[in-house]
C-alpha positions in Angstrom: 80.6 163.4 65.4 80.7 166.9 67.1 79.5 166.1 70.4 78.0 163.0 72.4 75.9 163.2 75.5 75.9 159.9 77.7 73.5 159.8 80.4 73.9 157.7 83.0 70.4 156.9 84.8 71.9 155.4 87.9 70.5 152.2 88.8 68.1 151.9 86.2 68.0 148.1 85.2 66.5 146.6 82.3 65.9 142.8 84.0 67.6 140.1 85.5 70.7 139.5 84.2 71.7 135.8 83.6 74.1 135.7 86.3 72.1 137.0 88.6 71.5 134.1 90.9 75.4 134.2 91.5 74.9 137.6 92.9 71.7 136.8 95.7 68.8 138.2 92.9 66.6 136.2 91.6 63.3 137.4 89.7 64.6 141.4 89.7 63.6 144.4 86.8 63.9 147.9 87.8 61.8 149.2 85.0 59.1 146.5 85.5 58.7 147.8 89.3 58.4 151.2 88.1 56.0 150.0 85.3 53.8 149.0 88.1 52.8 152.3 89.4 50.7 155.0 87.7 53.5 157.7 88.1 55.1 156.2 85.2 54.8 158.5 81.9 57.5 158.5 79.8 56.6 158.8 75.9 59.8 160.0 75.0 61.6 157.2 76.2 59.3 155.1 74.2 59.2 156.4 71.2 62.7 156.2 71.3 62.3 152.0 71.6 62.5 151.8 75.1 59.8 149.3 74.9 61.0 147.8 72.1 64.0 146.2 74.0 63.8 142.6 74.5 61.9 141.9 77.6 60.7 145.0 78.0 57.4 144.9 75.9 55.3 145.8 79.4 56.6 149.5 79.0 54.9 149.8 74.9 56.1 149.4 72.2 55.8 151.3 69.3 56.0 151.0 65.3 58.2 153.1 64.5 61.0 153.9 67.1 63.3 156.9 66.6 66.5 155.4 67.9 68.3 152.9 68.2 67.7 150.7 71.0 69.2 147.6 73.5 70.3 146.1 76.9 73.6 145.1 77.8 74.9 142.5 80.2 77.7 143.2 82.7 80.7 141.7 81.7 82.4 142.5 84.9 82.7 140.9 89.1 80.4 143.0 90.8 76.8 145.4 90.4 78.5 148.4 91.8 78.8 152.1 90.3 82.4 151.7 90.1 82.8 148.7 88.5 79.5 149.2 86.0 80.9 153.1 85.2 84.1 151.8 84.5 82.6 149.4 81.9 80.7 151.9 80.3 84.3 153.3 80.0 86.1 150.8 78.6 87.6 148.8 81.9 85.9 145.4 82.5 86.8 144.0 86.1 87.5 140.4 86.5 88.2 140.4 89.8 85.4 141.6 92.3 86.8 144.3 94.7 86.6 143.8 98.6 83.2 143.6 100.1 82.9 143.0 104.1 79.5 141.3 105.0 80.8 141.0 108.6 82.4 144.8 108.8 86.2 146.0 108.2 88.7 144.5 110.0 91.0 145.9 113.1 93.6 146.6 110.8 92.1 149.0 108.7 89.6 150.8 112.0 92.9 150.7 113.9 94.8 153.5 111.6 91.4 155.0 110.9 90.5 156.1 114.5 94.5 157.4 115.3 94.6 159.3 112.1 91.4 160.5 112.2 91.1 161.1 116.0 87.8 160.1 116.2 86.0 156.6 117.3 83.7 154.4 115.0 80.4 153.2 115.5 78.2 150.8 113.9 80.7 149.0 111.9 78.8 146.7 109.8 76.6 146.0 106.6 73.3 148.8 106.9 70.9 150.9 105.0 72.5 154.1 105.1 68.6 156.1 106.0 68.5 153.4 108.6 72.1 153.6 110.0 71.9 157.3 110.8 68.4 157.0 112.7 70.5 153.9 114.8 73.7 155.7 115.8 72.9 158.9 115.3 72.0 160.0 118.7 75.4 158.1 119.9 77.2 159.7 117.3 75.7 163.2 118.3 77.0 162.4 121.7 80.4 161.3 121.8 81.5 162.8 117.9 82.2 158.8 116.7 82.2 158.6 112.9 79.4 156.3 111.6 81.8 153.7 109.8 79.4 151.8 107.7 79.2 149.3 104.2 76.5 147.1 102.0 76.7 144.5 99.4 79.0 146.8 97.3 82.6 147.6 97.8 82.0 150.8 99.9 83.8 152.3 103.0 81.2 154.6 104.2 81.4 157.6 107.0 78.1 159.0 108.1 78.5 162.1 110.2 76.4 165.1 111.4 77.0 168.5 109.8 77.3 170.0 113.1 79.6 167.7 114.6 81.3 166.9 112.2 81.8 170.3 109.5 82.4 169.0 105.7 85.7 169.6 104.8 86.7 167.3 108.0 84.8 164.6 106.8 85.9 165.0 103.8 89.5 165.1 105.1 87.9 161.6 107.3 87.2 160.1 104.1 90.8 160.9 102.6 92.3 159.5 105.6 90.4 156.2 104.6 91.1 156.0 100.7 94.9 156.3 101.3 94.1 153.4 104.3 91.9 151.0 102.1 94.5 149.9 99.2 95.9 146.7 98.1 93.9 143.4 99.5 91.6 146.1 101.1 91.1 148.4 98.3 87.5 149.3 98.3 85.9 150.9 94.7 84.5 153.8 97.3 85.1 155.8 100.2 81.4 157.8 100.4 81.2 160.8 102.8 77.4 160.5 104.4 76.7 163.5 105.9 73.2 163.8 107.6 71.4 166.7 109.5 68.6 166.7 112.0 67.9 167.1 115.7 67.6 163.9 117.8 65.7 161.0 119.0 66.2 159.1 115.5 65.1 161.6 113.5 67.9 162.7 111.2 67.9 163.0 107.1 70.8 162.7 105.0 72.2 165.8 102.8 73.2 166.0 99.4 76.5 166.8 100.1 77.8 163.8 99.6 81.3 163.0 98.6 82.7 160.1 96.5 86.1 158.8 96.6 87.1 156.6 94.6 90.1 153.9 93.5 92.0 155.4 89.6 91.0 153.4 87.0 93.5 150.7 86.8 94.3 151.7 82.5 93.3 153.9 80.4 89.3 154.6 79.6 87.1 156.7 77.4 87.5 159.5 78.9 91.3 159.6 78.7 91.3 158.8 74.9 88.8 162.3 74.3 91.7 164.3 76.9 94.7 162.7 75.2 92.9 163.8 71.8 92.7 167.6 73.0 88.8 166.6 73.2 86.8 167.6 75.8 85.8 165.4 78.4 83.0 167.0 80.2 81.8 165.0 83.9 78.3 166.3 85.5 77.5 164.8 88.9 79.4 162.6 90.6 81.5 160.9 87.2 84.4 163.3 88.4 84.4 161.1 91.9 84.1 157.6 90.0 87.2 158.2 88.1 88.6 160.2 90.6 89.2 162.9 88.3 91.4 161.0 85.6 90.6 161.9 81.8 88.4 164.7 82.6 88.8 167.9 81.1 86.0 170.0 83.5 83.4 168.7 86.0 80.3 170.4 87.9 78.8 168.6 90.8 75.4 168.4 90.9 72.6 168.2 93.9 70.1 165.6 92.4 68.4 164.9 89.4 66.9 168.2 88.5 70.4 170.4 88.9 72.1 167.5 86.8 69.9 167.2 84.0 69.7 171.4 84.1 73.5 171.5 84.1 74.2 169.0 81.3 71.6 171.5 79.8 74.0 174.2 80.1 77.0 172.2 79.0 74.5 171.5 76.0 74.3 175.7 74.9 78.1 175.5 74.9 80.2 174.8 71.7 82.2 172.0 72.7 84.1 169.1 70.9 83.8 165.8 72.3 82.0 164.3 75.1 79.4 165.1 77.8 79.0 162.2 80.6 76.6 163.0 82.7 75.0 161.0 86.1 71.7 161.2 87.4 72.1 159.9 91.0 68.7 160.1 92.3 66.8 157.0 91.0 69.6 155.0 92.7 70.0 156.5 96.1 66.7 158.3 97.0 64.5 155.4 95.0 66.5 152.5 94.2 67.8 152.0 97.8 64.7 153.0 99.6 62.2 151.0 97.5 60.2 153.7 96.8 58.2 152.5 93.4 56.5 155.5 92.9 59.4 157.9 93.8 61.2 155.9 90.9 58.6 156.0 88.6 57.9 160.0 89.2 61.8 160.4 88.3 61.6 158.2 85.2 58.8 160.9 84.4 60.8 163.9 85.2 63.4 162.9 82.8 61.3 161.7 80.0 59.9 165.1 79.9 63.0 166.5 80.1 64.9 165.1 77.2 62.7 166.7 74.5 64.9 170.1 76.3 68.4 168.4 75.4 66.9 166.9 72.0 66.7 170.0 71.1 69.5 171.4 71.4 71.4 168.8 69.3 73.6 170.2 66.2 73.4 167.7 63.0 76.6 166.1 64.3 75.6 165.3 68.4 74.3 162.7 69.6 72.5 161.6 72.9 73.2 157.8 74.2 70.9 157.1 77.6 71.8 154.1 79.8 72.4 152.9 83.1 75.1 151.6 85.3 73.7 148.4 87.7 69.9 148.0 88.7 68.4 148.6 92.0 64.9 147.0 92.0 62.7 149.0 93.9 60.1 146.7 94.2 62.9 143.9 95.6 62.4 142.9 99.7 65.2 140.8 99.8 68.0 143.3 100.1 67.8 147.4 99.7 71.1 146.7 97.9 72.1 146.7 94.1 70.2 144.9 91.5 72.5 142.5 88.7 70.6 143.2 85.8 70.7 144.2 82.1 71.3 147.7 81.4 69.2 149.4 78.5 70.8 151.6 75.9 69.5 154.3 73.6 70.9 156.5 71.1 69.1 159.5 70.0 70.9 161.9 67.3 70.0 164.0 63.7 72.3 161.1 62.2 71.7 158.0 64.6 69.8 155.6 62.6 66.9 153.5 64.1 67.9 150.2 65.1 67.5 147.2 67.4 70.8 146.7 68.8 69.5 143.5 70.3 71.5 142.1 73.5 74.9 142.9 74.2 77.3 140.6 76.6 80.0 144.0 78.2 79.3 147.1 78.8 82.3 148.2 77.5 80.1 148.2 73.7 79.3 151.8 74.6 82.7 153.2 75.1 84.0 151.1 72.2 81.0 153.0 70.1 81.5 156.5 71.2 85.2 156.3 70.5 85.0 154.8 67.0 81.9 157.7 66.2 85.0 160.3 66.9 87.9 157.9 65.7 89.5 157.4 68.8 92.1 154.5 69.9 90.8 152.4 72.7 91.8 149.4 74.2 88.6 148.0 74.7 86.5 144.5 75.0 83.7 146.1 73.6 82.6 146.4 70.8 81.5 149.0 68.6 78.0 148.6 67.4 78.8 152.4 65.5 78.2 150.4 61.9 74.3 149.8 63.0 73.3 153.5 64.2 74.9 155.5 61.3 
């Protein structure tokens, strides 16, 4: 194998994962919601055997798939992006990182505010569009950071672009991830910065900022940089790994920019592997239960991969997954989703297959490093044997 292409399609579960109960969801299927609305158009993705994965027959399935095709449980304590990327990369995490349901403790706000020089507002469990509109006028006011979490192990900082500029938000949020380690060692420390001009009405930007915890050992990405591989990140994959085994990154400002820069990482001749995540179904769909938004994004990619299909050599490949789900149609929580995740592989020598249901994550990483011959020290494992 020349070159793979791993796409991550944040958020985008395959179904309730049997587990799920043990994390609040009950009854929960990203793609089913999305199924639901007439947005939906993806042909691609089903004559690669989308549809044909157990369980999800609703989306068609067809006679004659041209992939290989499966879900995946989540081996792993949690339905985060940290934890689920890391899988996908080889790291399965027994222990669940820190979550606060009731908001972070004195002893970390304590160092935050002197080092930071600013106060905190807010201070407990929100949705981040609803957060802003809540404090934002306050924060406006008095320059307080928006200190903010959810069901995931996140530290967030919302702030106003013109209150707060970028790079001292950023430095905010550096402050914090040196703060939060050890028994309050959160997998994220997210800069939220927002615009807009008062009374509640304020949006969100997309210059966001991830930073997160290393990787506790060594992961796919470090076996293709110890190789003298490349290790190409698109989107945020450089913040989940906070850099480690990456060869080169881009950030990307959506969906659209990402899947046209891993296009553009596509027309290069490269050696090794392309991981690229598409944040948008997560945080503008996913989160905000927007079925249709979803569904119109599922379509936007679908009628993009014919674009990277093409531009395959006879030894590249293309594997399209997902990280956690995020139901959209789910009123419970506007949080995470524990379900399957669905895997495809796509390639001039990947063979048609049903790779049926796998129990880590960690198959994928195990699969791509065996395709190249690469040492890993893995739980998963490699389903390499039934796609070539």
């Amino acid at each position: 194998m020349k070159r793979i292409f791993l796409i991550v399609l944040d958020s985008c579960g395959a179904g309730e994962a049997p587990d799920a109960a043990k994390f609040g969801d009950y009854d929960v299927n990203t793609l089913r919601s999305c199924a639901s609305s007439d947005k939906l158009h993806i042909p691609n993705l089903r004559a690669a055997g989308l549809g044909n994965v157990d369980g999800l027959s609703f989306l068609g399935p067809v006679e004659h798939p041209t992939g290989a095709y499966g879900k995946i449980a989540e081996a792993s304590a949690g339905k985060d992006t940290t934890i689920g990327h890391w899988e996908i990369a080889g790291i399965v995490s027994r222990d669940p990182m820190p979550t606060y349901p009731n908001g972070f403790p004195e002893e970390v706000l304590k160092p935050f505010r002197e080092q930071t020089g600013r106060g905190v507002l807010a201070n407990a469990p929100w949705s981040g569009t609803a957060v802003i509109n809540e404090y934002g006028d306050e924060h406006v006011r008095t320059g307080d950071l928006i200190v903010y979490t959810s069901a995931d192990s996140v530290f967030q900082i919302a702030a106003h672009e013109e209150v707060v500029p970028l790079e001292e938000l950023y430095r905010d949020c550096r402050i914090a991830r040196q703060i939060l380690r050890g028994k309050h060692g959160v997998g994220r420390v997210i800069a939220r910065p927002f615009v807009g001009h008062g009374n509640g009405n304020y949006t969100r930007t997309s210059n966001r900022h991830d930073f997160s915890l290393e990787p506790p050992r060594k992961t796919m990405l470090d076996a293709f940089k110890d190789a003298g591989l490349d290790s190409l990140a698109v989107g945020k994959i450089f913040d989940i790994f906070a850099g480690v085994g990456i060869t080169e990154h881009v950030y990307t400002k959506g969906n659209t920019d990402g899947m046209e820069k891993t296009l553009a990482y596509a027309d290069r001749d490269f050696t090794g592997l392309c991981f690229t995540n598409l944040v948008d179904f997560d945080m503008l769909y996913g989160h905000r239960r927007d079925i249709d938004g979803y569904a119109a994004a599922l379509t936007e990619f679908d009628a993009w991969l014919p674009k990277l299909l093409a531009k395959l050599g006879p030894d590249d490949a293309v594997m399209i997954t997902a990280d956690h789900g995020c139901d959209p149609a789910y009123t419970r929580t506007t949080d995470h989703t524990r379900e399957y995740i669905p895997i495809l592989a796509l390639g001039p020598k990947i063979r048609p297959a049903n790779l049926g249901t796998g129990t880590c994550f960690a198959n994928i990483a195990a699969t791509i490093c065996d395709l190249f011959g690469l040492p890993l020290e893995t739980e998963g494992i490699s389903f390499k044997e039934e796609i070539v």
